[in-house]
C-alpha positions as CSV (number, residue, x, y, z in Angstrom):
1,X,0.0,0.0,0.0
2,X,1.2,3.3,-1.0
3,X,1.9,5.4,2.3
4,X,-0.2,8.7,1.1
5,X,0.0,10.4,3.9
6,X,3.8,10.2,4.1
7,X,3.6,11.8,0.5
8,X,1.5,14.7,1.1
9,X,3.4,15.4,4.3
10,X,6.8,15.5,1.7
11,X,4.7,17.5,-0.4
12,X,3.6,20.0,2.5
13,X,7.0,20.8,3.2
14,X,8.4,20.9,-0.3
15,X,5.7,23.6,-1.8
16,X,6.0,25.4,2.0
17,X,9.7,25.9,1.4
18,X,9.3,27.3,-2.1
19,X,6.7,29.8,-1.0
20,X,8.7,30.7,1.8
21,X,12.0,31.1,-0.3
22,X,9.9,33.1,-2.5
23,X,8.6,35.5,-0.1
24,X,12.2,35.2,1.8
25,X,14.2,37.1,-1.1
26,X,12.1,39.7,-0.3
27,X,12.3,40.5,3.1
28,X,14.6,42.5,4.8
29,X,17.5,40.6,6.3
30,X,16.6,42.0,9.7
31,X,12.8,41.4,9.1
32,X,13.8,37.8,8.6
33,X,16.2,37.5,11.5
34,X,13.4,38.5,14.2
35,X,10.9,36.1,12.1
36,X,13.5,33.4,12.6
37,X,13.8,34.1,16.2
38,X,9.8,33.9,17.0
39,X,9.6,30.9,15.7
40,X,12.9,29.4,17.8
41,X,10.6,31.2,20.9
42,X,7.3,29.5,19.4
43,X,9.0,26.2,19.2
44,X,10.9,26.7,22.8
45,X,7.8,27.3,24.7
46,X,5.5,24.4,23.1
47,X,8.1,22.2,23.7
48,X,9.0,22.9,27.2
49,X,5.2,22.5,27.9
50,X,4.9,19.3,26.2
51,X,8.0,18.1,28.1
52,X,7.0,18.9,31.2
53,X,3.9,16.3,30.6
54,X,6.5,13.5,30.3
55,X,5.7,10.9,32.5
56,X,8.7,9.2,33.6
57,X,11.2,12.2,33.3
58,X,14.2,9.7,34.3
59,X,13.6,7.4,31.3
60,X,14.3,10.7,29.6
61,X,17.3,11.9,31.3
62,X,18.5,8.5,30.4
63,X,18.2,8.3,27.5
64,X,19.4,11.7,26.3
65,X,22.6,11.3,28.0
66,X,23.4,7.7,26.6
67,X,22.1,9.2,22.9
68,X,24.3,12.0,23.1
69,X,27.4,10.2,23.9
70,X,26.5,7.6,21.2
71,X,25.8,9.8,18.5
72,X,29.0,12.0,19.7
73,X,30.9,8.9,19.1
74,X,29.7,8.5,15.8
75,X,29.8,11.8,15.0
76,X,26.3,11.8,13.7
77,X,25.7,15.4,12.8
78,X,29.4,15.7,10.8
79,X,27.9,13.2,8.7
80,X,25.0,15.0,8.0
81,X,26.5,18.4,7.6
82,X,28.8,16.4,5.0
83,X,25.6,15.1,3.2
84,X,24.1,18.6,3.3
85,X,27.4,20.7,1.9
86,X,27.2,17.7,-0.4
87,X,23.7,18.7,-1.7
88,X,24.7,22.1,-1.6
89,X,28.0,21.6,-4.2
90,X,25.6,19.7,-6.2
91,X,23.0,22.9,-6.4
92,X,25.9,25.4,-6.5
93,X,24.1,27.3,-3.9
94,X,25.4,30.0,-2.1
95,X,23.1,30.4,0.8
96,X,25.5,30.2,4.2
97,X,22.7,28.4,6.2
98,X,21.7,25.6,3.5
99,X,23.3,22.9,5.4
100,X,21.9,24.4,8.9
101,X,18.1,24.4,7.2
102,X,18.4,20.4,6.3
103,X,19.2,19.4,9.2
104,X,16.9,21.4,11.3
105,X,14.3,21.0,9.4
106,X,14.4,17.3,9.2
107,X,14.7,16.6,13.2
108,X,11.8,19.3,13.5
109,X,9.8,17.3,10.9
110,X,10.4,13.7,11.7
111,X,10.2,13.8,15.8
112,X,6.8,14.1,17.4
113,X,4.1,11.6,18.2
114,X,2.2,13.1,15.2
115,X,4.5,11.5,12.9
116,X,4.8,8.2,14.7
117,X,0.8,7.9,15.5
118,X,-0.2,9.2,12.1
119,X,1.7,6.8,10.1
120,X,0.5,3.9,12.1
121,X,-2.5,5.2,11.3
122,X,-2.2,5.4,7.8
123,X,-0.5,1.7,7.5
124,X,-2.9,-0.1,9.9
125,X,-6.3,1.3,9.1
126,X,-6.0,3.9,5.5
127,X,-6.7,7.2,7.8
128,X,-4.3,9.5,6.9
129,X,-6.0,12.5,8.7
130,X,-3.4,13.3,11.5
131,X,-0.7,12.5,8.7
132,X,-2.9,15.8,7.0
133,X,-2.9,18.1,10.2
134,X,0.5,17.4,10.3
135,X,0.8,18.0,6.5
136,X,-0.6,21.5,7.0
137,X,1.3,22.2,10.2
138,X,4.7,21.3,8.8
139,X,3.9,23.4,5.6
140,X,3.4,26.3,7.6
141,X,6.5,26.2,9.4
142,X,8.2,25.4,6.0
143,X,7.4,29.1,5.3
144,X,8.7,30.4,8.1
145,X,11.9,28.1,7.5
146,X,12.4,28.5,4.0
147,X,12.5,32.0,4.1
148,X,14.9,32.7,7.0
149,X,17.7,29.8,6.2
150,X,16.9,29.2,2.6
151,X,16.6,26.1,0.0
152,X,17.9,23.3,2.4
153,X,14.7,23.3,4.2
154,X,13.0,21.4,0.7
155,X,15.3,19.0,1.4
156,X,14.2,17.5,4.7
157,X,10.9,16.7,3.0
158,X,13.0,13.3,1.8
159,X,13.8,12.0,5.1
160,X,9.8,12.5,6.0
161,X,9.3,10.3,3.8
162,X,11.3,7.9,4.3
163,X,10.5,7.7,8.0
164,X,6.8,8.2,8.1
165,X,6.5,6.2,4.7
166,X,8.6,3.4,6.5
167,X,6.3,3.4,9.4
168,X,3.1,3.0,7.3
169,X,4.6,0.3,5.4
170,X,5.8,-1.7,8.4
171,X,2.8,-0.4,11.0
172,X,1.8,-4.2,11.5
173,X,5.3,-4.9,13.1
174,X,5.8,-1.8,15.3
175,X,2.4,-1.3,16.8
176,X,2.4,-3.5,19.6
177,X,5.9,-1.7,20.4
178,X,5.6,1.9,19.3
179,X,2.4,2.2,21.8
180,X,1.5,3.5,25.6
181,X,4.4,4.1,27.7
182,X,7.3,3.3,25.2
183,X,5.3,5.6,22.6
184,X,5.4,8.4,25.3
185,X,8.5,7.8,26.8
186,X,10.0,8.0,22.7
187,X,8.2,11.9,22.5
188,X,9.2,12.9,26.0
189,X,12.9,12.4,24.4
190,X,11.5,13.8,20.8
191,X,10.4,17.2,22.6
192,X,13.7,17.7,24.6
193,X,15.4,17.3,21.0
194,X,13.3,19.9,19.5
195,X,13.3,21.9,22.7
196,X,17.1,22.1,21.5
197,X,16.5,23.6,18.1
198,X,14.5,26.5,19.4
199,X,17.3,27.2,22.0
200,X,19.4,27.0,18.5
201,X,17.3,29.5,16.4
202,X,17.5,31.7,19.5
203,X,21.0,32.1,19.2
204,X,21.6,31.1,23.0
205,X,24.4,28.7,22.0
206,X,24.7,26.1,19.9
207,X,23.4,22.7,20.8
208,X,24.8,19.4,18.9
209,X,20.9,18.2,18.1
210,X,21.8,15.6,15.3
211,X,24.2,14.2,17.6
212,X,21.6,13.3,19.8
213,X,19.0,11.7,17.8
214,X,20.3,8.0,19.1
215,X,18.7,8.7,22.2
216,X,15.1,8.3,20.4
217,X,16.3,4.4,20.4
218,X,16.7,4.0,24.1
219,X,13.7,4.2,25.2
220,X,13.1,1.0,22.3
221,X,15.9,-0.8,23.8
222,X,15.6,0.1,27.6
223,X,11.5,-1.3,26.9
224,X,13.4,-5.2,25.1
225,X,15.9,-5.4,28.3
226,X,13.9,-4.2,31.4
227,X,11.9,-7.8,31.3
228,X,15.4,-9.6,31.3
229,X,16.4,-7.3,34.2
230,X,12.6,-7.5,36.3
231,X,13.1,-11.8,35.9
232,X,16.1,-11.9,37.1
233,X,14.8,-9.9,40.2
């Protein structure tokens, strides 16, 4: 079955980055500087709220802390500045912030549970209507994005979907998993993550978010071990 949802979501983003590069070459670069820094406030204070709801805040800590060391090891966001000053040498473009866009963009786009639930959604049942929301809500912030760090931001419509279309297609495998506490636990991590690119688009210093994005996969490990760990209590 063709994940739709995961497609329009793509498409979202893609035609919300145009329209917000072509309205960006308009604007004034300080007009686009304070438009870039209410959106890192925006983003800051939802995300704060929503981690605040977290329900076991330890499983969190956790797992940010193992993540971060893991994906410092690897050296997880080199790699994907590489890919993205890849992509940029490929579109000879000379925007300073292309690389910066991709990446943000993608970890803004692919973490929440409104990617996770929507394309479970989509794969197990056809109903692609949170996919849609999301759709809408990502398009909008593709505007905003687009037009303050410039033509990278289309390009974090491909890992969408691959992730959300991945999800759909193997939603019969990961629901029993990606569900109640381990589903929350995942999007506690997920909002501390984003929490990180609003500090980012602040300015207040510059936080290593790729290099965390392993800590999304503790929670999914941590939930395999701790019934090894409670039998042999």
């Amino acid at each position: 079955m063709i994940p739709l949802g995961a497609i329009i979501n793509a498409l979202g983003i893609t035609i919300g980055s145009l329209v917000g590069l072509a309205f960006g070459a308009r604007l004034p670069e300080r007009v686009r500087a304070i438009v870039f820094q209410g959106l890192g406030l925006c983003v800051l204070v939802i995300e704060f709220k929503m981690a605040l709801l977290t329900q076991n805040p330890l499983i969190v800590i956790f797992s940010i802390v193992i993540g971060s060391v893991a994906g410092e090891i690897i050296g997880l966001e080199a790699r994907l500045i590489r890919v993205g000053d890849w992509l940029k040498g490929r579109l000879k473009s000379s925007n300073p912030l292309f690389t910066e866009g991709m990446v943000n963009a993608s970890v803004l786009f692919c973490i929440g549970a409104m990617a996770i639930i929507g394309a479970l959604n989509d794969g197990l049942r056809g109903d692609a209507s949170v996919l849609y929301i999301k759709s809408l809500l990502d398009g909008i912030s593709s505007v905003v994005l687009g037009a303050t760090l410039g033509p990278g931001v289309i390009f974090a419509a491909l890992p969408v979907l691959v992730y959300q279309g991945a999800i759909s297609l193997l939603a019969g495998a990961l629901e029993p998993f990606l569900a109640g506490e381990l589903l929350g636990q995942i999007c506690g991590v997920g909002y501390c993550l984003v929490l990180c690119i609003g500090i980012n688009f602040l300015g207040m210093t510059k936080i290593k978010t790729a290099n965390m994005l392993p800590a999304l996969l503790v929670p999914v490990l941590w939930s395999f071990l701790q019934p090894l760990f409670s039998g042999a209590a």
